[in-house]
N, C-alpha and C positions, 0 to 999 in steps of 0.2 A: 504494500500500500504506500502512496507517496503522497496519502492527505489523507487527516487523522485528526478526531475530533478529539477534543482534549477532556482526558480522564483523571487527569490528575488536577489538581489547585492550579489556580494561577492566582495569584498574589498581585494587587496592585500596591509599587510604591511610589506613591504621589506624594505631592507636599502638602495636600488636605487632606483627611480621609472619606473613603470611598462609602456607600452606603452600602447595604446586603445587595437593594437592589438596583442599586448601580452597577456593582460587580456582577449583577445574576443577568443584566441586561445582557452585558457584552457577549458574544457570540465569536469566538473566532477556530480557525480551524489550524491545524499546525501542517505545514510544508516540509518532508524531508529532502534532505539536499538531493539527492537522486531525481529528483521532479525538477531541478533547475539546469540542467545540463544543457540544456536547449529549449529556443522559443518557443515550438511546439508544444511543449510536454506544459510551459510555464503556460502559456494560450489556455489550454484544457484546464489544469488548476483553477484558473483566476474564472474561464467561466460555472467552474463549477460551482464553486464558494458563491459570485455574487447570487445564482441559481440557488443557493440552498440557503439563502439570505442572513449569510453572515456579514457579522460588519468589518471585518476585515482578515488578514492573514497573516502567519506565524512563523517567517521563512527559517528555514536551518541555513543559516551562510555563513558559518562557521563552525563546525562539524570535524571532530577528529582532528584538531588542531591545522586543520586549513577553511584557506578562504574561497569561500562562493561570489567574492566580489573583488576586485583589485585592492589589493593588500600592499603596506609597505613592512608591514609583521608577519604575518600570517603566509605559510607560503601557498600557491594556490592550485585549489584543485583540480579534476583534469575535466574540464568542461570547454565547448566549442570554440575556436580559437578567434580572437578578436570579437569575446561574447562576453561582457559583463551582466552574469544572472539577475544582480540582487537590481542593477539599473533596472532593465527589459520590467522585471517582474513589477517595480512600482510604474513604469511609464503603461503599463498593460490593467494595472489594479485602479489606479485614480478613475479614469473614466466612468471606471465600473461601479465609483462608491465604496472600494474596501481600502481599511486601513492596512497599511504593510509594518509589520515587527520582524526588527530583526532579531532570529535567535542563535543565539551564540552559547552554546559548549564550553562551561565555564570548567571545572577542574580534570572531568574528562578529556581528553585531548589525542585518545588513539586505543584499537579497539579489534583491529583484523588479526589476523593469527603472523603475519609477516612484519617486521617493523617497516615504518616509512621509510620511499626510499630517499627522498626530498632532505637531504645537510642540515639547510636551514631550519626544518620541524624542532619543534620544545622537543619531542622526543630525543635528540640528538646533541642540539647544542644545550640544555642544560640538565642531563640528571640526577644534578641534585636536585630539585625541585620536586622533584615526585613524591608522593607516598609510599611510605616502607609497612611491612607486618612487623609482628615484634621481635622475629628475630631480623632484621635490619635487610630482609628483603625488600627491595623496591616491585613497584606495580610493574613497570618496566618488561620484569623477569618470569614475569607468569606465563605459560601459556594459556591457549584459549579454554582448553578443556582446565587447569588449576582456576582460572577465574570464573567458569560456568560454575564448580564446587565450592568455589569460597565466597561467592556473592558480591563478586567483584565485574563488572561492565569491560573494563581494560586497564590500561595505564593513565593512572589518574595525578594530576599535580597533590603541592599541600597547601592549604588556606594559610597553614602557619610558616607561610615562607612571606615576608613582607614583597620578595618581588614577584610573585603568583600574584597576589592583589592587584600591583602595580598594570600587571602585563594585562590582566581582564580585561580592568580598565581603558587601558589605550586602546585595547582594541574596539571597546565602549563609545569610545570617544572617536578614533578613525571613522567608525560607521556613521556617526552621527555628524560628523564632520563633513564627510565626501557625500553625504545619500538625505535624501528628504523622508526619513521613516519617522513612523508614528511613534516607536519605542524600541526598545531595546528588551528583549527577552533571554532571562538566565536561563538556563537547564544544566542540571547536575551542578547542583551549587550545594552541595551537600559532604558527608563523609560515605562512602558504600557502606559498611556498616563498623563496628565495634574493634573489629581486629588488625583495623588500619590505621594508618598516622601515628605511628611511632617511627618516625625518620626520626634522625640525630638534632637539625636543626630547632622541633618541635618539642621532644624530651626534653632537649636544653634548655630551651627559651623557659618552658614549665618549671624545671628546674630551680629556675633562678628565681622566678617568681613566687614559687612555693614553697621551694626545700623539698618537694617530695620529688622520687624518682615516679614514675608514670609507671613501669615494668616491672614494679615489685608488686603490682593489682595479682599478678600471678605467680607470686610467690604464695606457698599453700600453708603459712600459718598466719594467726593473729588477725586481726579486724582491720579489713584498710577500708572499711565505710568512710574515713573523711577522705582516703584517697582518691577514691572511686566516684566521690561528690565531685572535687575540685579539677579531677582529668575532665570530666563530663563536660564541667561548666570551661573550663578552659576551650575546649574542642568547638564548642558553640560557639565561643567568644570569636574563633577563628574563621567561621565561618560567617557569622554575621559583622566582624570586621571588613570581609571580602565585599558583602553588599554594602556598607557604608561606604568603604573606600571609591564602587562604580558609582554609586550613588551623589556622591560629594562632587564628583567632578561632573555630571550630566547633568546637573542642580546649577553649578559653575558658570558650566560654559555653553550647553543646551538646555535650557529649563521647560521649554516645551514637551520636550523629548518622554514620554512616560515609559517608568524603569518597571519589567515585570518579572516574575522568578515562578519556576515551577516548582512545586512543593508538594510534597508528599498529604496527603488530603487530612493524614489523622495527624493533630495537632503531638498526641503522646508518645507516638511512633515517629514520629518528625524529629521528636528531641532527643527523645532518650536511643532513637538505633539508627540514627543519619545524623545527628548533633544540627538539625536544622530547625532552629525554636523562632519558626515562621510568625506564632503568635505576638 
């Protein structure tokens, strides 16, 4: 399927708050990058959407750590040659009445069983960046069939890297910069689950902040309940720094621009097994 209705939350963050049914209005539909490759494919999307009378669309144009649109970050995907998808798709959508978001693949960043083969990919030129399990494997190193069994997507960045932030957002900002879109849409703005984010950089920084080590939760005596509080809340902290950090700057420098995030729908699942306290 290359159009998908949206099943999970989507989170508006605006600089007023939204109503239930403001939020319940909106209607949009998500676009996977595979449906941008070419005008044709984009043609069909945009008439189906305005046909199913949504009010706009949820493009993936940055997907596995590449770009669906002229990037000066992002290296770019392998789409028609002298074809910028994410252009065609909003001069093809306006007409028609739908709003275009751009969604962008925030700590995910690659996902096929092959690494990228592109230099320039995060996969490549930075991994440290990644998240590690606890014994100090990175995502990086999984295969597809380890990551199918440990509830892991792919190779995923970490929140608690201050230039993961840094990097989301420029590319936040490039899009908003070069393209007339409605908004900007997170997905995988989360931790995959529990067993992740124990890279060095992230212990450390905890570390220092707390005195506790993070990897003694699995050490099998004694009560690390205040451990287990403070890793938690930490993890969150990381994640929802990532959205203040996109947020700060598209508030800045595009205020029009409305920032959205997919989110896992059950507020207690959100927190306590993705560290994403949406609420």
């Amino acid at each position: 399927m290359v159009i998908r209705s949206i099943f999970k939350l989507i989170l508006l963050l605006t600089s007023t708050m939204c109503t239930m049914a403001q939020v319940c209005d909106c209607r949009y539909f998500w676009v996977v990058r595979d449906a941008l490759e070419n005008p044709e494919s984009i043609d069909s999307i945009v008439d189906r959407a305005a046909e199913a009378g949504a009010n706009g669309i949820i493009v993936q144009v940055a997907g596995r750590g590449e770009a669906y649109y002229w990037s000066s970050i992002l290296p770019e995907a392998s789409f028609q040659e002298n074809f910028d998808p994410l252009a065609y798709t909003i001069a093809r959508a306006r007409p028609r009445g739908l709003e275009v978001h751009a969604w962008v693949n925030a700590f995910l960043v690659w996902s096929a069983s092959n690494p990228p083969e592109d230099s320039t990919h995060v996969w490549h030129s930075h991994p440290d960046w990644f998240m590690t399990d606890r014994f100090n494997r990175s995502t990086r190193d999984y295969t597809r069939d380890e990551c199918d069994r440990n509830g892991l997507v792919g190779a995923t960045l970490s929140p608690a890297v201050p230039e993961v932030r840094g990097f989301i957002a420029d590319i936040a900002v490039e899009i908003a910069a070069n393209y007339n879109v409605d908004g900007i849409h997170l997905d995988y703005i989360r931790y995959p689950n529990p067993s992740f984010g124990f890279e060095t950089r992230s212990t450390g920084a905890f570390f220092l902040k707390s005195g506790f080590d993070p990897l003694d939760i699995f050490q099998r005596h004694g009560d690390n309940k205040q451990l287990e509080e403070a890793w938690a809340l930490w993890r969150r902290d990381q994640v929802t720094c990532t959205v203040e950090t996109v947020r700060s700057v598209l508030r800045s420098e595009y205020p029009d621009v409305l920032l959205s995030c997919a989110v896992m729908a059950d507020p207690f699942e959100a927190e306590t097994h993705y560290s994403c306290d949406w609420q």
